[in-house]
Every structure is written in structure tokens, then in C-alpha cells.
N, CA, C and O atoms as CSV, one atom per row, in Angstrom:
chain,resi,resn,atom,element,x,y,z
A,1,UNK,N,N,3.396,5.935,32.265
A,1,UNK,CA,C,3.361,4.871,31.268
A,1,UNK,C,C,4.790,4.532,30.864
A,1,UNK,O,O,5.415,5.470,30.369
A,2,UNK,N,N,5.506,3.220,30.995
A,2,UNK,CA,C,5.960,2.716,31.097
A,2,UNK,C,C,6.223,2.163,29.090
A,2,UNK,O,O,5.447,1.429,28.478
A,3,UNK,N,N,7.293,2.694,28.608
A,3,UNK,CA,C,7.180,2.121,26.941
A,3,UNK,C,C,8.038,0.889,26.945
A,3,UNK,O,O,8.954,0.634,27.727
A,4,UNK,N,N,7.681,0.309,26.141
A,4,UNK,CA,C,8.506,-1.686,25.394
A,4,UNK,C,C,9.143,-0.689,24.432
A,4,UNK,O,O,8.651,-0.434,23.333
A,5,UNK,N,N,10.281,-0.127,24.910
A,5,UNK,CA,C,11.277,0.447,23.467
A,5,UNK,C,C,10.925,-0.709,22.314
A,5,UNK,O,O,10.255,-0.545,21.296
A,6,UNK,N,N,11.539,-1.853,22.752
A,6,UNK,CA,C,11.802,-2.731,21.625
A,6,UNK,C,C,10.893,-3.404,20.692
A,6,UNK,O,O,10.988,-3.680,19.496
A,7,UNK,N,N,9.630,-3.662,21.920
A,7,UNK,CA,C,8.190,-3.578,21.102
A,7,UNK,C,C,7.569,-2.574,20.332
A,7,UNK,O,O,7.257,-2.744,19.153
A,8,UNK,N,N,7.377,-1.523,20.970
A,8,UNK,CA,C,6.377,-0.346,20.487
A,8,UNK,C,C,7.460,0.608,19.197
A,8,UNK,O,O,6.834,0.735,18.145
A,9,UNK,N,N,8.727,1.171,19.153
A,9,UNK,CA,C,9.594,1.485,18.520
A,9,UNK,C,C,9.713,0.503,17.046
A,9,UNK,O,O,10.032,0.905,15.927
A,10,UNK,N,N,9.488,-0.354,17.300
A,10,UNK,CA,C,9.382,-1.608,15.944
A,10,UNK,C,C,8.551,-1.271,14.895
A,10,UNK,O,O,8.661,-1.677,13.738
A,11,UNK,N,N,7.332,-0.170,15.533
A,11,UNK,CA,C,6.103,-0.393,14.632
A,11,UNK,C,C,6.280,1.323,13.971
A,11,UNK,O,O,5.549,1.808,13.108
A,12,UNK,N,N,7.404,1.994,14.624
A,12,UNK,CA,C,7.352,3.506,14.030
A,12,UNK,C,C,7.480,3.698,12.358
A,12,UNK,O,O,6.873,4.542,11.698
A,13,UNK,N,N,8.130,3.011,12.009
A,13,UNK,CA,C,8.871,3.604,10.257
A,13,UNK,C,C,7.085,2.965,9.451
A,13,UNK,O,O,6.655,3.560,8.463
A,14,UNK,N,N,6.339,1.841,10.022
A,14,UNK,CA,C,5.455,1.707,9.423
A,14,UNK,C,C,4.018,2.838,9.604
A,14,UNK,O,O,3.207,2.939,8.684
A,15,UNK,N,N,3.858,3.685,10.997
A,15,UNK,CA,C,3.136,4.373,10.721
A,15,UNK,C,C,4.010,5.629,10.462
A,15,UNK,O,O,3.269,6.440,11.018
A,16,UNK,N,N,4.726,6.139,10.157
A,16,UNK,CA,C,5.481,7.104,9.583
A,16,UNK,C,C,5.225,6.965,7.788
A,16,UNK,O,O,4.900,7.835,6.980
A,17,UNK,N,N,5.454,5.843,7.639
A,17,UNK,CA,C,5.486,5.628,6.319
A,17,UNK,C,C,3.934,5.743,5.641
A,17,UNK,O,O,3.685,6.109,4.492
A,18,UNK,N,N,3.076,5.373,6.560
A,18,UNK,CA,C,1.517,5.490,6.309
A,18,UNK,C,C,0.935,7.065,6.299
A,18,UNK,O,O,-0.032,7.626,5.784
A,19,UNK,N,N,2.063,7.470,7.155
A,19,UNK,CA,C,1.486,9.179,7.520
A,19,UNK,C,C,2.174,10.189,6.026
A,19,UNK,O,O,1.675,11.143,5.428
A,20,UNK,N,N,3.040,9.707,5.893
A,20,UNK,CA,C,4.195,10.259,4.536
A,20,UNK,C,C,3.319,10.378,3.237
A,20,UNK,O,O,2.890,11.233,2.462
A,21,UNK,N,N,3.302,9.000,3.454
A,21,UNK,CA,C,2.173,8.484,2.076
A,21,UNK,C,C,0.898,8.850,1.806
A,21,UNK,O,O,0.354,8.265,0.869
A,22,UNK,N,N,0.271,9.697,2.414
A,22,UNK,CA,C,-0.815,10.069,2.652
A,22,UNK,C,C,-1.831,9.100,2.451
A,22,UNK,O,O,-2.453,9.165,1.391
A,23,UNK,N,N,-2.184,7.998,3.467
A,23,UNK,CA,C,-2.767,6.696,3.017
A,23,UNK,C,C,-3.987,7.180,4.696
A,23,UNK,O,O,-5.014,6.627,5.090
A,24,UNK,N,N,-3.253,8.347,5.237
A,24,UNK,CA,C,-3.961,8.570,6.493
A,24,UNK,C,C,-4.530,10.055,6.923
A,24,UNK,O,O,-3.828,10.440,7.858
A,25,UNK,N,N,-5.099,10.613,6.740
A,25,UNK,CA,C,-4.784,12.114,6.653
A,25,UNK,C,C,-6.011,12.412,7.832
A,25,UNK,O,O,-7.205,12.127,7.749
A,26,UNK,N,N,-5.053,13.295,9.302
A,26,UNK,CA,C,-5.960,13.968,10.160
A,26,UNK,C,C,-6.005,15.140,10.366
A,26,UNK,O,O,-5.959,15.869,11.357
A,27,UNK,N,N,-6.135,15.291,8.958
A,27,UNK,CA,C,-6.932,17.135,9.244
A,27,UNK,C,C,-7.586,17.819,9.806
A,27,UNK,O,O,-7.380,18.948,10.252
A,28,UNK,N,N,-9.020,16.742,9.845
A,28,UNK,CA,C,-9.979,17.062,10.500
A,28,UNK,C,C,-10.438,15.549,11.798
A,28,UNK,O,O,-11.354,14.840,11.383
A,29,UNK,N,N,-10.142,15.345,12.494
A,29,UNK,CA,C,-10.661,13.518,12.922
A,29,UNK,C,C,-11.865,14.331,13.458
A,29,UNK,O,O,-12.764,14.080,12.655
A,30,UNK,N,N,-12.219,14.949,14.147
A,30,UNK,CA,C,-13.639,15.102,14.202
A,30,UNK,C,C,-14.857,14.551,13.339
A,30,UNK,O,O,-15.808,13.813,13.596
A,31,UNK,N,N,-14.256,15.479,11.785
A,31,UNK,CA,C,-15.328,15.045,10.688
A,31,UNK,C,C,-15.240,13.439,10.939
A,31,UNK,O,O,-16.011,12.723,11.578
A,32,UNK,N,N,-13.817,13.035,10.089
A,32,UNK,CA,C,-13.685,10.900,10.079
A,32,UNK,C,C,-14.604,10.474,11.279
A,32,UNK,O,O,-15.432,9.574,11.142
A,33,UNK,N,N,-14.422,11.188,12.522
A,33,UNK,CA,C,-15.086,9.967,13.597
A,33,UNK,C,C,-17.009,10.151,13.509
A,33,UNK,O,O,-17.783,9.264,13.872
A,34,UNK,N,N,-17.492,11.706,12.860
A,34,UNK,CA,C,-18.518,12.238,12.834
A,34,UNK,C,C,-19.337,11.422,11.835
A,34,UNK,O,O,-20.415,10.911,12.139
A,35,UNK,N,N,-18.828,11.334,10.741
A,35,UNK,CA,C,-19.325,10.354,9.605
A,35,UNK,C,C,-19.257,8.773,9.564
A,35,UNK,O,O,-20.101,8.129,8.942
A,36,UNK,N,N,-18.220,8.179,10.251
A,36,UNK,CA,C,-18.467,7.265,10.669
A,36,UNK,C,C,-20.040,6.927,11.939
A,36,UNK,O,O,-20.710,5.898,12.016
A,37,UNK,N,N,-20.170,8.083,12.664
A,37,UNK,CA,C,-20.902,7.536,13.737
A,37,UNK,C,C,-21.912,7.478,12.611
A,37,UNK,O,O,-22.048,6.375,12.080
A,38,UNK,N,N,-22.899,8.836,12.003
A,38,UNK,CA,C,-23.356,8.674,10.763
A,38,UNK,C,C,-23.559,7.699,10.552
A,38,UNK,O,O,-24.714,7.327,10.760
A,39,UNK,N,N,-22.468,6.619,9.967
A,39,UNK,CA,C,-23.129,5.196,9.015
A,39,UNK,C,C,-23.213,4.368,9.794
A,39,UNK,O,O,-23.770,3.293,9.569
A,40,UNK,N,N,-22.596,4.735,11.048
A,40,UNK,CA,C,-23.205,3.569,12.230
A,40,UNK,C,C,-24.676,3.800,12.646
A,40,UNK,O,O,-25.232,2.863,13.219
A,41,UNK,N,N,-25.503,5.154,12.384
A,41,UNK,CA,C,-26.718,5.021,12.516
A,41,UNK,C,C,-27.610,4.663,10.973
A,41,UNK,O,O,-28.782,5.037,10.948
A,42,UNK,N,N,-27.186,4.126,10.028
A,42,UNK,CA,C,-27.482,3.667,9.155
A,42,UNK,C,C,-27.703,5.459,7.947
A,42,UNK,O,O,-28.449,5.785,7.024
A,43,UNK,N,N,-26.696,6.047,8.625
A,43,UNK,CA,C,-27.141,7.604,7.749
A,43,UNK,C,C,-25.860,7.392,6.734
A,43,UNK,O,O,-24.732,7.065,7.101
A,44,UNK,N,N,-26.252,7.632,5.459
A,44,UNK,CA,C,-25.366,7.370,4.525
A,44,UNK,C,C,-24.855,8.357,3.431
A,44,UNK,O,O,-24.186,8.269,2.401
A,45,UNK,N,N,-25.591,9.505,4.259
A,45,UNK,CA,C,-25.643,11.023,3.294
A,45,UNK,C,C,-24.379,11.357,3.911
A,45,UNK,O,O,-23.612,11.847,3.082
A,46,UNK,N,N,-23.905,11.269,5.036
A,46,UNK,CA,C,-22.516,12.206,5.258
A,46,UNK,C,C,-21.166,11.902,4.494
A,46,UNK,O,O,-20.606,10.832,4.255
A,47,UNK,N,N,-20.920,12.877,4.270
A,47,UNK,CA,C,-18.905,11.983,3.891
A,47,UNK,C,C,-18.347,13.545,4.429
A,47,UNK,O,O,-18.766,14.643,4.797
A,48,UNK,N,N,-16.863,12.638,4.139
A,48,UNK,CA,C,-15.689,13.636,4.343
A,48,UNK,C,C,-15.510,14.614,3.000
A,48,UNK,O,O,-15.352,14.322,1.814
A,49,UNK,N,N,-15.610,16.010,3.749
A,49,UNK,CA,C,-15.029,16.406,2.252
A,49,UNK,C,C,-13.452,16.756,2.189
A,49,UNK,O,O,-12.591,16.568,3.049
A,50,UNK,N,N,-13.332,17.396,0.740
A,50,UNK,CA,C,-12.017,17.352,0.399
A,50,UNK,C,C,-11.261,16.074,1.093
A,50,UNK,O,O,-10.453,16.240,2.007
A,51,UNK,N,N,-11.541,15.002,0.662
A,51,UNK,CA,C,-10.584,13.898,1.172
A,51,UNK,C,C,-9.448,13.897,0.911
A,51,UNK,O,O,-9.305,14.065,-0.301
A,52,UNK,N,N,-7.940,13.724,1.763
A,52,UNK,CA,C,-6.787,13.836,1.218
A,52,UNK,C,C,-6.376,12.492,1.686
A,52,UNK,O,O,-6.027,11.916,0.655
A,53,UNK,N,N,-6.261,11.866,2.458
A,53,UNK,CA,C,-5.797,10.213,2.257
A,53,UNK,C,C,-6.763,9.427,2.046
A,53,UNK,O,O,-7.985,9.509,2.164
A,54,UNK,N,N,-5.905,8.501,1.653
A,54,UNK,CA,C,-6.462,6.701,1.001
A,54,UNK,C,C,-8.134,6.416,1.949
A,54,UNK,O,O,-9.113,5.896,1.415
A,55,UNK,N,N,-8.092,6.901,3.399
A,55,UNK,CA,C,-8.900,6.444,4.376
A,55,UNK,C,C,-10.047,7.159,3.837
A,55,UNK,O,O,-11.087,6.577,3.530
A,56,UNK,N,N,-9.880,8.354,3.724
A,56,UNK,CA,C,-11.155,9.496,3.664
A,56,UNK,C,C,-11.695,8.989,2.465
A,56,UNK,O,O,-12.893,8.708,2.441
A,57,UNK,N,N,-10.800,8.787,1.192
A,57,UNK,CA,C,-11.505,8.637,0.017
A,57,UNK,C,C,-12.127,7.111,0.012
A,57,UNK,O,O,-13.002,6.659,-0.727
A,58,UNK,N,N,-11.601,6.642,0.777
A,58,UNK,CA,C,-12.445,4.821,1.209
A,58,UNK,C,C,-13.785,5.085,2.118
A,58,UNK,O,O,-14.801,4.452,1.830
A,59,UNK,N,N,-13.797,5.821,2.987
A,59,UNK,CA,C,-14.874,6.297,3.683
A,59,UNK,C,C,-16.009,6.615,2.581
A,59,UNK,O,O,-17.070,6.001,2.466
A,60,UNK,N,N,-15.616,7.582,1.878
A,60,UNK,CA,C,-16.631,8.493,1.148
A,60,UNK,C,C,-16.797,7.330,0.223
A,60,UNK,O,O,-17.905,6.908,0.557
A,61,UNK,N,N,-16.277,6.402,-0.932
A,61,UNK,CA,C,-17.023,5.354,-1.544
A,61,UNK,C,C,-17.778,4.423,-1.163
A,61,UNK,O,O,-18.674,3.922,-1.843
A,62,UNK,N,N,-17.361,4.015,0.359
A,62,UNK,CA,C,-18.373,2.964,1.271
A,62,UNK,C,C,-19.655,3.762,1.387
A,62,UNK,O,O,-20.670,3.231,0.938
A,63,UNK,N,N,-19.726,4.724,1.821
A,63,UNK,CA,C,-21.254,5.424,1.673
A,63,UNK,C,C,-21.846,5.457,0.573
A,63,UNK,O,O,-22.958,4.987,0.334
A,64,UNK,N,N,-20.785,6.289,-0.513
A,64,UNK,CA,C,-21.898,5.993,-1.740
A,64,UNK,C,C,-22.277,4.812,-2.609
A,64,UNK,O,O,-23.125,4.830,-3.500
A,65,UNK,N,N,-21.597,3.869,-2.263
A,65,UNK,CA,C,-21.742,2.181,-2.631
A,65,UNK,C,C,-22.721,1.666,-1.749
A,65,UNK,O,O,-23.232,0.633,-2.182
A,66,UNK,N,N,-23.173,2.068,-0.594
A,66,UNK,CA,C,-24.042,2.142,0.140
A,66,UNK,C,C,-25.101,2.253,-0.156
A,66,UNK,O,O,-26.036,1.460,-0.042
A,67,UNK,N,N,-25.030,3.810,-0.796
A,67,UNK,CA,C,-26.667,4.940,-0.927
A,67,UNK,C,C,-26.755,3.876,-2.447
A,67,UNK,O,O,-27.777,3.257,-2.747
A,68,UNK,N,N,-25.610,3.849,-3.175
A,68,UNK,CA,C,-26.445,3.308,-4.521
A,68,UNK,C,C,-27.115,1.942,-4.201
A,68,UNK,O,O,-28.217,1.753,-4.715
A,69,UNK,N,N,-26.732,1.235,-3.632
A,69,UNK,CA,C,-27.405,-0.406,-3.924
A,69,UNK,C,C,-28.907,0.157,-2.710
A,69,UNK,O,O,-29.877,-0.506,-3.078
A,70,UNK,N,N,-29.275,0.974,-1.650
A,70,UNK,CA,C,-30.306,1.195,-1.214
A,70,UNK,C,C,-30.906,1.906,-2.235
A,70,UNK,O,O,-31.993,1.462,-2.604
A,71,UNK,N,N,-30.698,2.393,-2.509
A,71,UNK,CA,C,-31.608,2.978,-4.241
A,71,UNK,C,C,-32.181,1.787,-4.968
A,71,UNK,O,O,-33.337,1.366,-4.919
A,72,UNK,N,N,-31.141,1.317,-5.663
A,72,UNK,CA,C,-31.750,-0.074,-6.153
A,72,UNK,C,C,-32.583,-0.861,-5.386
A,72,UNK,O,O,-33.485,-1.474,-5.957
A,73,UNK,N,N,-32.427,-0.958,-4.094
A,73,UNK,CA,C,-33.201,-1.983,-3.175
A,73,UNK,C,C,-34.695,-1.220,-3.491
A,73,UNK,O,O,-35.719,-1.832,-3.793
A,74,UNK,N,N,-34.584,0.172,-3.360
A,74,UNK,CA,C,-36.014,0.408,-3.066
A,74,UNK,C,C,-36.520,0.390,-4.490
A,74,UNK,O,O,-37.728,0.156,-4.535
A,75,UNK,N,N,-35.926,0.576,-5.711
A,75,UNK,CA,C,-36.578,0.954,-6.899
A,75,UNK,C,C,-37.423,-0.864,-7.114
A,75,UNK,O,O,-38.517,-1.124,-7.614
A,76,UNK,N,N,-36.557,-1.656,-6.613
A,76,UNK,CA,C,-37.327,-3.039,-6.883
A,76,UNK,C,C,-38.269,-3.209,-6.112
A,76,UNK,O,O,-39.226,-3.701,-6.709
A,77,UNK,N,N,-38.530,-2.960,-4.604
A,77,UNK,CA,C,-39.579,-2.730,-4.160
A,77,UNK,C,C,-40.827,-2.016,-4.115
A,77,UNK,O,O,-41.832,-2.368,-3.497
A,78,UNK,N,N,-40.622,-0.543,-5.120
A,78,UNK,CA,C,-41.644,0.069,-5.726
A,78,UNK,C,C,-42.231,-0.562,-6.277
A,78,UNK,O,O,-43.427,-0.759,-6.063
A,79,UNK,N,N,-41.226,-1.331,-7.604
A,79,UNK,CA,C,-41.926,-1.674,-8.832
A,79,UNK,C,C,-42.480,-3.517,-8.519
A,79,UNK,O,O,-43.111,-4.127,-9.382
């Protein structure tokens, strides 16, 4: 593989700066890619635990913003 110094080198200080910042955290990518497949099968019980970047803790509110409004969906359809 063949690198574009001038292309691909351009984009380093921004994921450096994303990795610093903890806006990205791969502690575990197993779990991130595991829970994602999860809500791709409409399963909304999984999350990441102990989330340490911005991503994980965005993951884990999309699910439970999820599970809550399907709650509501069904409580109006009970009643």
C-alpha cells in the first residue's frame, strides 16, 4: 500500500486530537461493534458499559431514547 503523504498525513492532528480528547475511546471495539449490531436487530437492551468517550456515551443514550419512546408507543397501544 502505497500512502498520499500529502493527502492522508493532512487528516493526522485531527484524529489525534479526537483520540486525546477522549471523544473516541477503543477499549473494548468488540463491545461498540457488538451493541451496535444489537440495535441493528432492533435489540435495544444492550449498551456499552463504563463508557469513556463522547461515542460510547452517545451510543448508550440512542438506545435508551429508543427503549423510552417504545415504552410510550406501547403504553398508548394498551390503553
Amino acid at each position: 500500500m502505497i500512502l498520499k503523504a500529502n493527502e492522508d498525513i493532512i487528516h493526522l492532528p485531527s484524529v489525534k486530537n479526537a483520540l486525546e480528547t477522549k471523544k473516541i475511546s477503543f477499549d473494548n471495539p468488540k463491545k461498540f461493534d457488538e451493541v451496535l449490531s444489537n440495535y441493528k436487530s432492533l435489540n435495544f437492551t444492550a449498551n456499552i458499559e463504563n463508557p469513556k468517550g463522547d461515542m460510547e456515551v452517545s451510543i448508550n443514550t440512542i438506545g435508551e431514547e429508543i427503549k423510552k419512546m417504545l415504552e410510550v408507543s406501547s403504553s398508548l397501544y394498551i390503553a
